[in-house]
C-alpha positions as CSV (number, residue, x, y, z in Angstrom):
1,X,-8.4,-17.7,-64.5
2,X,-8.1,-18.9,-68.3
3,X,-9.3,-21.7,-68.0
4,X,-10.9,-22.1,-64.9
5,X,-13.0,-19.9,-62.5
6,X,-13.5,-20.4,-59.1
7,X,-16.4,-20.0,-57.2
8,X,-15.6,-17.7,-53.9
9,X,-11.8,-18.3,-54.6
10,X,-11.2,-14.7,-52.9
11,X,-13.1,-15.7,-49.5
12,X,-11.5,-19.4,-49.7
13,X,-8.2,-18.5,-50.3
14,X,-8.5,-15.5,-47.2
15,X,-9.5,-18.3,-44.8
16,X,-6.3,-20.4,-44.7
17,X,-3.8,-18.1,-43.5
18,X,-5.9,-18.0,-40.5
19,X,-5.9,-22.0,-39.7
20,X,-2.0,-22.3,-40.6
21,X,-0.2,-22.2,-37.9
22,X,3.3,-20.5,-39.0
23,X,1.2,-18.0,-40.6
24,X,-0.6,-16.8,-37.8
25,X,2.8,-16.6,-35.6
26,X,4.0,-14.5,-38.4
27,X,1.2,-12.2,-39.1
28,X,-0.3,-12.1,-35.1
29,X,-0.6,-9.3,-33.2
30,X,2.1,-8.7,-30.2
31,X,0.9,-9.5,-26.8
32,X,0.5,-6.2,-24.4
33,X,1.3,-6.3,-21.1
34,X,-2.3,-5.4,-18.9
35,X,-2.2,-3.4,-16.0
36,X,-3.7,-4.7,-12.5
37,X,-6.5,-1.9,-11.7
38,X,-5.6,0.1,-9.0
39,X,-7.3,-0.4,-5.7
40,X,-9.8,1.8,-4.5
41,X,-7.6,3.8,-2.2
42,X,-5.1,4.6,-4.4
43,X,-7.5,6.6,-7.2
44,X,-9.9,8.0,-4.6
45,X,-8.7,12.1,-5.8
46,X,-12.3,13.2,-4.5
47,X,-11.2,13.0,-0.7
48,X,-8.6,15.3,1.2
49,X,-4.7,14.0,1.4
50,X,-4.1,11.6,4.4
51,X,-7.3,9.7,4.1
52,X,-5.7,6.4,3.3
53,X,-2.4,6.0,4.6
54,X,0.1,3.3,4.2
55,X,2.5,3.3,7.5
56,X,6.1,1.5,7.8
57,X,8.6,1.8,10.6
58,X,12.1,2.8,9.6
59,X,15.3,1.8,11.9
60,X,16.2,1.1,14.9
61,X,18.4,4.9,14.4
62,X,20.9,5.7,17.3
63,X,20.3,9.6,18.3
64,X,22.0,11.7,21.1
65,X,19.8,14.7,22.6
66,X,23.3,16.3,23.1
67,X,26.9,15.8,22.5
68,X,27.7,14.1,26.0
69,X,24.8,12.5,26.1
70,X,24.3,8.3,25.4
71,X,23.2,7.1,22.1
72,X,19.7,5.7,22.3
73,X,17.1,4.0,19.8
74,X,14.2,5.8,18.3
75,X,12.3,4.3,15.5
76,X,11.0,6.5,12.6
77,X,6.9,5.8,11.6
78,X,7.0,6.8,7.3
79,X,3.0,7.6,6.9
80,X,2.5,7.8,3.6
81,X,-0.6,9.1,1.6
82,X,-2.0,6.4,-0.6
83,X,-3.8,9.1,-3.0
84,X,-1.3,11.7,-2.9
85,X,2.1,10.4,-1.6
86,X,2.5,12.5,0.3
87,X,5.2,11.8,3.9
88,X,4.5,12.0,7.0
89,X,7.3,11.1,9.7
90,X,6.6,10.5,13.1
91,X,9.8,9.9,15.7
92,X,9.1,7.0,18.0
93,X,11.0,6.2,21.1
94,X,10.5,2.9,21.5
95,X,8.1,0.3,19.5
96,X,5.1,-0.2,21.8
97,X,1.8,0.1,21.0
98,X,1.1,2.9,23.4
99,X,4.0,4.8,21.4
100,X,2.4,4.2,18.1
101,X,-1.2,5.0,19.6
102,X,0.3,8.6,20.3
103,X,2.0,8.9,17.0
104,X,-0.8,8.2,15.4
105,X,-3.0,10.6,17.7
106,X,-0.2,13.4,16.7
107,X,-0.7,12.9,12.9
108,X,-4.5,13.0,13.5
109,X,-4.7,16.3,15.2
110,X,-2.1,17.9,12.7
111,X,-3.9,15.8,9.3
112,X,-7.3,14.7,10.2
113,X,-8.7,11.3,10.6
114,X,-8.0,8.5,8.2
115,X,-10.5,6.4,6.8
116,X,-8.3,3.4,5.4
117,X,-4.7,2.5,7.3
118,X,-2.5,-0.3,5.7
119,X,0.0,-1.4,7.5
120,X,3.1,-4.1,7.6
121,X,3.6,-7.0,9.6
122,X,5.4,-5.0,12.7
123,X,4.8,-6.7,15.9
124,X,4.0,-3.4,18.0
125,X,1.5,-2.5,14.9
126,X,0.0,-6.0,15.6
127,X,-0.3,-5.3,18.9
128,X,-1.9,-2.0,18.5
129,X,-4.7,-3.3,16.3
130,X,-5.5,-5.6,18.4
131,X,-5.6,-3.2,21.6
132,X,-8.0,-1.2,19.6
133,X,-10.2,-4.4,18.3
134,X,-10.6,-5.0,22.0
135,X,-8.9,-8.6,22.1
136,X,-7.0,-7.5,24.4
137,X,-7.7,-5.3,27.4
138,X,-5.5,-2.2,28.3
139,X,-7.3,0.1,30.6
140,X,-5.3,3.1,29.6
141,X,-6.1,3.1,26.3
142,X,-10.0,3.0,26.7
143,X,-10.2,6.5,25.7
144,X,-8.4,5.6,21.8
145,X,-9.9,3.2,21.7
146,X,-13.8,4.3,21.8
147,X,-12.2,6.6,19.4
148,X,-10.7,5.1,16.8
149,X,-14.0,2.5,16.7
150,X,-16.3,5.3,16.4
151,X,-14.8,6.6,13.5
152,X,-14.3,2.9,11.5
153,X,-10.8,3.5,10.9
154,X,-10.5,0.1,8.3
155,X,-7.1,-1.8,9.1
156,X,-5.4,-3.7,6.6
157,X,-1.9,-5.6,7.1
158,X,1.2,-6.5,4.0
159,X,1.4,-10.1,4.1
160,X,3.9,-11.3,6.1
161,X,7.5,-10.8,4.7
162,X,6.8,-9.6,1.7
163,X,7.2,-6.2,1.6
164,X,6.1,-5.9,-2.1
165,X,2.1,-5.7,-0.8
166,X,2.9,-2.4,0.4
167,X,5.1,-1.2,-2.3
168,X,3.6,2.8,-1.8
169,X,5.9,3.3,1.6
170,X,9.1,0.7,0.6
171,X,9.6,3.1,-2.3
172,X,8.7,6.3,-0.3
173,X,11.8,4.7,1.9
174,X,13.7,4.1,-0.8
175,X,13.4,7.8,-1.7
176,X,11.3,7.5,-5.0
């Protein structure tokens, strides 16, 4: 500045830190991490608890109906409220479809009709989706059926062995 005086020297000067590279590693901001946005059925606060459930079958677990009884398999169905997280356990005694038609006809009449079910890969949940899309043809459950298509119950399935796509019900069984 004695002897010379440069023209714009403030805004020249202020422009290389940003083209050298070791400054701007330096001086740069920190990278966040960004959240995924939540799907719709987990935020949806407006409607009542149950409304979208997640659903996971837990065991085979050997139970007695008495001391001197034999041990037998029953299957636990973990219904889990996406919103809310809220549990609902349903005992099965075997894993057909007709079994998980009437567990889910039990957790209807006590919780009211869901409008969004995910589900995992389970073969008897397979099974019953497909009973109820009609692909295949079951006489006895015609009645379920004509139900659970009037109402446009929406059916999604986890990807097959990966039980991260339905994290909501692995943790609820993981007690979290």
């Amino acid at each position: 500045r004695q002897h010379f005086w440069v023209l714009r020297g403030r805004h020249t000067i202020r422009k290389y830190p940003s083209r050298c590279l070791q400054c701007r590693r330096f001086d740069g901001q920190k990278m966040g991490q960004r959240m995924a946005p939540l799907p719709e059925e987990r935020v949806a606060v407006e409607e009542p608890p149950f409304s979208n459930l997640a659903i996971d079958g837990l065991g085979p677990i050997y139970t007695k109906a008495s001391a001197k009884a034999e041990k037998q398999k029953t299957w636990v169905l973990v219904m889990s409220c996406m919103t809310t997280r809220a549990v609902n356990l349903e005992i099965l005694g075997d894993l057909s479809a007709r079994a998980f038609i009437q567990a889910m006809r039990r957790h209807i009449a006590d919780f009211g009709l869901p409008r969004f079910v995910r589900l995992d890969n389970l073969r008897s949940h397979v099974r019953m989706s497909r009973e109820i899309d009609g692909v295949m043809g079951s006489s006895y459950l015609d009645e379920v059926k004509e139900a659970f298509r009037k109402k446009a119950i929406r059916w999604s399935f986890s990807a097959v062995n990966q039980p991260s796509t339905n994290g909501i019900i692995e943790r609820v069984e993981l007690g979290g």
